[in-house]
C-alpha positions as CSV (number, residue, x, y, z in Angstrom):
1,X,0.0,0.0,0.0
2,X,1.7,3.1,-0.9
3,X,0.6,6.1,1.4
4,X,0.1,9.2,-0.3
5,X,1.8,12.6,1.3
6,X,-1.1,14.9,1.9
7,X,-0.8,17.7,0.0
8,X,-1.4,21.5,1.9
9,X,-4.1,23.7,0.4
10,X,-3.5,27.4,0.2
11,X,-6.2,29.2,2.4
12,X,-7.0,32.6,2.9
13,X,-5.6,32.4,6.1
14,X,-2.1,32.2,4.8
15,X,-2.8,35.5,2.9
16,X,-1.4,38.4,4.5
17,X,-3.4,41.2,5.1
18,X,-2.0,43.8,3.3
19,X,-2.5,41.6,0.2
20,X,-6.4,40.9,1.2
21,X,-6.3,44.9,1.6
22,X,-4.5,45.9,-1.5
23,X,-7.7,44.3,-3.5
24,X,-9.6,46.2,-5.4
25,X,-13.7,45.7,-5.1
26,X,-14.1,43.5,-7.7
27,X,-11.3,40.9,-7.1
28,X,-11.5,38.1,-4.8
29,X,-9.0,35.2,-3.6
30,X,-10.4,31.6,-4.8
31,X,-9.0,28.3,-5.6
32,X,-7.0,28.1,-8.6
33,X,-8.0,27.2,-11.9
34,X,-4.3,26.1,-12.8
35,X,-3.4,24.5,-9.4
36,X,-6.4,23.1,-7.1
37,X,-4.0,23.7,-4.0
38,X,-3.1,27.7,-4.0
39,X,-5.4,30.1,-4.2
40,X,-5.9,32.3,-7.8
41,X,-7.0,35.7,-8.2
42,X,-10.9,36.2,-9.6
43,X,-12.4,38.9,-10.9
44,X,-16.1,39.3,-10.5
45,X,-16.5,41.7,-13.3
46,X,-14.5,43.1,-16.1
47,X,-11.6,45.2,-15.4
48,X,-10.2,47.9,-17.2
49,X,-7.1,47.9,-19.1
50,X,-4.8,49.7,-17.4
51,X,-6.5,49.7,-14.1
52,X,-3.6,49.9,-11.0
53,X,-3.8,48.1,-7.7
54,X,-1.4,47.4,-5.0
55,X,0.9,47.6,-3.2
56,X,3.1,45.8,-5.2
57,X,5.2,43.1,-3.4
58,X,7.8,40.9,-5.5
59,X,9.6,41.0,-8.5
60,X,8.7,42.5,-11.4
61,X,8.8,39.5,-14.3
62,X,8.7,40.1,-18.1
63,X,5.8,38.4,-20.4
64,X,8.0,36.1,-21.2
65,X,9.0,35.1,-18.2
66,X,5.4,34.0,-16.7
């Protein structure tokens, strides 16, 4: 019988808050569509190009790179 690892599952509580802050209205935390164990970022209605939220945290990646 080979014993499979459970795998953790990204919840909102592992968000920090200045991330659940920095949201704008529309855009909410759910589970991934790619990856059924982090957490993915939804919109609930369209958002316009060019629209800025943040703060920022990271590093910046080119298109080609994501």
């Amino acid at each position: 019988n080979a014993t499979e690892t459970p795998v953790a599952v990204e919840t909102l509580d592992d968000v920090p808050e200045h991330v659940l802050r920095g949201l704008p209205e529309d855009v909410r935390l759910f589970p991934s569509a790619v990856d059924k164990t982090r957490l993915g970022v939804w919109a609930t209605k369209s958002i316009l190009k060019g629209k800025k939220f943040g703060p920022f945290v990271g590093d910046k990646k080119k298109r080609s790179q994501v």
